[in-house]
C-alpha positions as CSV (number, residue, x, y, z in Angstrom):
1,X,89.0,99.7,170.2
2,X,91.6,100.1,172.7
3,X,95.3,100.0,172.1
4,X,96.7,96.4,172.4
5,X,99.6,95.9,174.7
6,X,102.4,93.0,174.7
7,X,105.7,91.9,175.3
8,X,106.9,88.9,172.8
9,X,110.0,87.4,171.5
10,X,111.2,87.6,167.6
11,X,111.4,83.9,166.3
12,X,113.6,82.5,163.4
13,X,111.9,80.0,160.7
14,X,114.3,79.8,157.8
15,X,115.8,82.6,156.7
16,X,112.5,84.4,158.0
17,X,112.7,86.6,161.3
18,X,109.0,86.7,162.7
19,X,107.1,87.9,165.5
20,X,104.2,85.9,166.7
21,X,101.6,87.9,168.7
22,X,100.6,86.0,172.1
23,X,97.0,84.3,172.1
24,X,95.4,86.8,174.4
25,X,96.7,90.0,172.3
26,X,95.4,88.2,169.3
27,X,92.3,87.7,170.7
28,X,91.9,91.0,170.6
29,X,92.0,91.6,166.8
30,X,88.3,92.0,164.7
31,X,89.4,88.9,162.6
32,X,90.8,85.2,162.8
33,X,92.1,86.4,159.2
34,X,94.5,88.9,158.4
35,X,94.4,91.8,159.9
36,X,96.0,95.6,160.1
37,X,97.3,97.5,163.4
38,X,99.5,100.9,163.4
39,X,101.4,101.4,166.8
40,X,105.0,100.9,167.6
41,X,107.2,98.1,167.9
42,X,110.2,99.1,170.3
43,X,109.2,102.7,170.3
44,X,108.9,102.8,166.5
45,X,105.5,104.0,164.6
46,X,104.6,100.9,162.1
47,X,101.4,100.1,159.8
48,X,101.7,96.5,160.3
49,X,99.6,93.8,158.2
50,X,99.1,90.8,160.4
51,X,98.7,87.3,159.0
52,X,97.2,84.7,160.6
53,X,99.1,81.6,161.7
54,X,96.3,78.7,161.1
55,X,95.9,78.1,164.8
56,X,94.0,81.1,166.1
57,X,96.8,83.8,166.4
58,X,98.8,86.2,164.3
59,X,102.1,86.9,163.0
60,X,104.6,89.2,160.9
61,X,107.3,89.0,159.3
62,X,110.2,91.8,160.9
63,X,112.2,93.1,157.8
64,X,115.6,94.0,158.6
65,X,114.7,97.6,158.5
66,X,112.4,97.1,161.0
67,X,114.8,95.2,163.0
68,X,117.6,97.9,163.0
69,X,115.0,101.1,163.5
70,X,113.6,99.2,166.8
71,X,117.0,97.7,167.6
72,X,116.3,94.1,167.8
73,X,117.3,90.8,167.0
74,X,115.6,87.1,167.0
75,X,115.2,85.8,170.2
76,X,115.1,89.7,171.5
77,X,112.2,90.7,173.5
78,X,109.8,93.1,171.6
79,X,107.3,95.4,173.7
80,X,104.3,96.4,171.5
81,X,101.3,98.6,171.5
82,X,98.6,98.6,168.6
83,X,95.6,99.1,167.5
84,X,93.7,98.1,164.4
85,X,93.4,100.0,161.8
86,X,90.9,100.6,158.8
87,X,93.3,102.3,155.8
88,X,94.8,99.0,154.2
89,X,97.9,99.6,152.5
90,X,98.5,98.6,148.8
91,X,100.0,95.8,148.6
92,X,102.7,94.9,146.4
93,X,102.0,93.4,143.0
94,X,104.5,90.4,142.1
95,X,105.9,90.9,138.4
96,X,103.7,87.8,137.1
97,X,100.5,89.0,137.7
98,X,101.3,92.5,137.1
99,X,101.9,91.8,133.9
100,X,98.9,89.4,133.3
101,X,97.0,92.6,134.9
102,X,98.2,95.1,132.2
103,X,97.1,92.6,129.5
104,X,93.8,92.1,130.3
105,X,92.2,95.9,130.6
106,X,88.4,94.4,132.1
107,X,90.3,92.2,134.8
108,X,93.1,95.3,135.5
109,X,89.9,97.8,135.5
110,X,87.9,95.9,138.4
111,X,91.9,95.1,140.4
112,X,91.6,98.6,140.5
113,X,88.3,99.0,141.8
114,X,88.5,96.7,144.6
115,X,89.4,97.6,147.9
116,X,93.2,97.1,149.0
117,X,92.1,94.7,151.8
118,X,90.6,92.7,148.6
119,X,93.8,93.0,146.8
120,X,95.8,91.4,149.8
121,X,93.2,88.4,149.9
122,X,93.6,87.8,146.0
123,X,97.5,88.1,146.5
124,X,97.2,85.7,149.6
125,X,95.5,82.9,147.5
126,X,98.0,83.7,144.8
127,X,101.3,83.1,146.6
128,X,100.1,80.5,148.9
129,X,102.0,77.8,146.9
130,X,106.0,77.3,145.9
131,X,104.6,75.1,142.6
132,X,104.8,77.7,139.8
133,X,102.8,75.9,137.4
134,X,99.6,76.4,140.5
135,X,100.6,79.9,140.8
136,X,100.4,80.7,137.0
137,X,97.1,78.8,137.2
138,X,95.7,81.0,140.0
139,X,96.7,83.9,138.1
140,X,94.8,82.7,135.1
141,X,91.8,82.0,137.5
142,X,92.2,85.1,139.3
143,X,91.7,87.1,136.1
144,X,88.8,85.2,134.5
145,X,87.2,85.6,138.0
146,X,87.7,89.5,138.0
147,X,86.1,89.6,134.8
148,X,83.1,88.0,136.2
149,X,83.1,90.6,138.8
150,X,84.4,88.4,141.2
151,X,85.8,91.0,144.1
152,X,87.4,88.6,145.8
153,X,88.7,84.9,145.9
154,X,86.6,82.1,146.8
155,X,86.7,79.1,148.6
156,X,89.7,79.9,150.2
157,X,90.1,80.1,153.9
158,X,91.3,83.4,155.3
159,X,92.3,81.9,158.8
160,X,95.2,79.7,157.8
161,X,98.7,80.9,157.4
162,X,99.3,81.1,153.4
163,X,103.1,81.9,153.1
164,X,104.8,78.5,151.6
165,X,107.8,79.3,152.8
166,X,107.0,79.7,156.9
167,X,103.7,77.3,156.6
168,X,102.9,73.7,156.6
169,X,99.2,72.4,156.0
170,X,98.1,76.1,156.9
171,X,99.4,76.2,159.6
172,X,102.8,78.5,161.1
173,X,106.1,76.0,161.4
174,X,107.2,76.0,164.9
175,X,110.5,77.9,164.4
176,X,112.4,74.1,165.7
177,X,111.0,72.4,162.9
178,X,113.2,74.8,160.4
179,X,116.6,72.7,160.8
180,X,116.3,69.9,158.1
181,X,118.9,67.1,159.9
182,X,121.1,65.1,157.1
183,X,120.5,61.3,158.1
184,X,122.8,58.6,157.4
185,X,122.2,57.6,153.7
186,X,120.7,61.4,152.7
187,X,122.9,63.0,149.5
């Protein structure tokens, strides 16, 4: 596949700094779902794990390391070239269901035969809520499904944006719909 060029602006929802690729450099990608590119954002080599945004597109989150190797701010303009890549990075386990992992040997032994990509999807499902009482449950689920042999989660759909905290209904917040306004009457 050939190297995707673009030119985009960094975007604030929250306390989030995110970069949302443009529809026709998206278009580009092998999936609707999430999806991994290496290339360089400002100049600077990155392995970048793309998530979709729930209306056809992608999106990352910048970190602030990011930010200050490629020199730039939200609302700066970001030039890009990638290209997707194959060699999925682990992902990070959250504390919770590393430790459910460690105490369940058949669920931790097929975790650590999946792929990564796999990994990513059952992390995906798991953090896709703020409720803590569904996210313990998924983690309960998630392990009883791994020792069915379950590789990955089901009935879940990969396409829509699953971070709680930059999502509504699936779907990216526009970065205006962020501010919360006090009304007259609000405490």
């Amino acid at each position: 596949m050939s190297t995707i060029r673009f030119e985009t602006t960094l975007l604030k929802i929250g306390d989030w700094t995110i970069l949302r690729l443009p529809g026709h450099a998206s278009a580009k990608l092998p999936s609707r779902g999430m999806a991994l590119v290496e290339g360089t954002i400002n100049g600077v080599r990155s392995k970048i794990v793309l998530e979709p945004d729930g209306m056809g597109s992608h999106w990352f989150r910048v970190d602030s390391g990011l930010r200050k190797a490629a020199g730039i701010e939200a609302r700066g303009v970001v030039t890009m070239a990638v290209e997707p890549s194959k060699e999925w990075p682990e992902p990070e386990v959250p504390v919770d269901l590393n430790k459910a992992l460690a105490s369940d040997p058949q669920a931790y032994a097929l975790w650590m035969d999946i792929t990564p990509m796999a990994r990513w999807d059952w992390l995906r499902w798991i953090r896709s809520t703020n409720n803590q009482e569904t996210r313990g449950r998924r983690i309960k689920v998630a392990l009883s499904k791994l020792k069915a042999d379950k590789r990955r989660p089901c009935c879940f759909n990969r396409n829509l944006c699953t971070e709680p905290e930059v999502s509504k209904n699936g779907v990216l917040i526009e970065p205006m719909q962020t501010t919360k306004q006090r009304r007259s009457g609000d405490v």
